[in-house]
C-alpha positions as CSV (number, residue, x, y, z in Angstrom):
1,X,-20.2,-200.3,64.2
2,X,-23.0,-201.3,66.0
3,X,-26.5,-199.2,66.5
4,X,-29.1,-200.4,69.3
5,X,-32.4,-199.6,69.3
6,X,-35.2,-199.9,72.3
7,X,-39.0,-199.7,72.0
8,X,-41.7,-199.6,74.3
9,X,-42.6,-202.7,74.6
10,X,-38.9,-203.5,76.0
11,X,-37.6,-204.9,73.1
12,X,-33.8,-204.0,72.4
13,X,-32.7,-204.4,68.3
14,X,-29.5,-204.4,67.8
15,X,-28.3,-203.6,64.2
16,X,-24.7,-203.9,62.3
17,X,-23.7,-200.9,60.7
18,X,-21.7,-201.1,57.4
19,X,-18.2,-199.0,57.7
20,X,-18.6,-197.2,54.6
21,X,-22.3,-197.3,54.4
22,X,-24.1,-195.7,57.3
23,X,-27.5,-196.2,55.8
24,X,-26.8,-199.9,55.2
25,X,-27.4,-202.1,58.2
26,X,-27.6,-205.7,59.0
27,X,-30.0,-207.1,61.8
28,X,-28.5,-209.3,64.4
29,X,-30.9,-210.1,67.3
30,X,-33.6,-208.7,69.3
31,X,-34.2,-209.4,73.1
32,X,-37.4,-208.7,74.9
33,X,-37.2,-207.6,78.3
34,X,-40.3,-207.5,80.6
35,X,-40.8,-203.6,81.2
36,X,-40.4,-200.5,79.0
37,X,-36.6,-199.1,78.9
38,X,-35.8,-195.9,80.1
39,X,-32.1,-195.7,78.9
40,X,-29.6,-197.7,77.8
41,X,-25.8,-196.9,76.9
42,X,-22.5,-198.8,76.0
43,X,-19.9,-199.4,78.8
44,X,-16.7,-197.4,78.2
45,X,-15.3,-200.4,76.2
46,X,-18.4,-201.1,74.4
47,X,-18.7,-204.4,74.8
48,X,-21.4,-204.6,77.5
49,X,-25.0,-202.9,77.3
50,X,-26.4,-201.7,80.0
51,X,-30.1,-200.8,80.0
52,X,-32.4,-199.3,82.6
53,X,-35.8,-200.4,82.7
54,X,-39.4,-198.9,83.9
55,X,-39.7,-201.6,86.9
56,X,-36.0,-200.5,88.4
57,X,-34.5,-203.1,87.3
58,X,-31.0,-202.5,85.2
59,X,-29.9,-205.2,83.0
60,X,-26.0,-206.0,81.4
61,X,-26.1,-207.4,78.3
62,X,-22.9,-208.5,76.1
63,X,-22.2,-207.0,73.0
64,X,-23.5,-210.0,70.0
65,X,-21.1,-211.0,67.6
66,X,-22.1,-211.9,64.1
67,X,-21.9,-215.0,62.9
């Protein structure tokens, strides 16, 4: 399972969740975007994030795999 977060700033952290362990979580990557997000939500297969940002600009993002 994977949990995304997005801050201010326009940085999106995206976290893997352990199965059996929902308070245990690994870090995967971060991206920084150029304006404060407004939203963001999985496609319906969750593979794809799509994130709506202050300047109206909406961004698709694949899903990162760990390595």
């Amino acid at each position: 399972m994977m949990l995304v977060s997005g801050a201010v700033d326009g940085t999106l952290f995206f976290f893997e969740l352990e199965p059996d362990n929902m308070q245990s979580y690994d870090p995967l990557c971060m991206i920084k975007l150029e304006s404060k997000i407004n939203d963001i939500n999985w496609d319906c297969l969750a593979k794809k994030l799509i994130v709506a940002c202050d300047n109206g600009r909406v961004y698709i993002i694949d899903r990162p795999k760990k390595s």
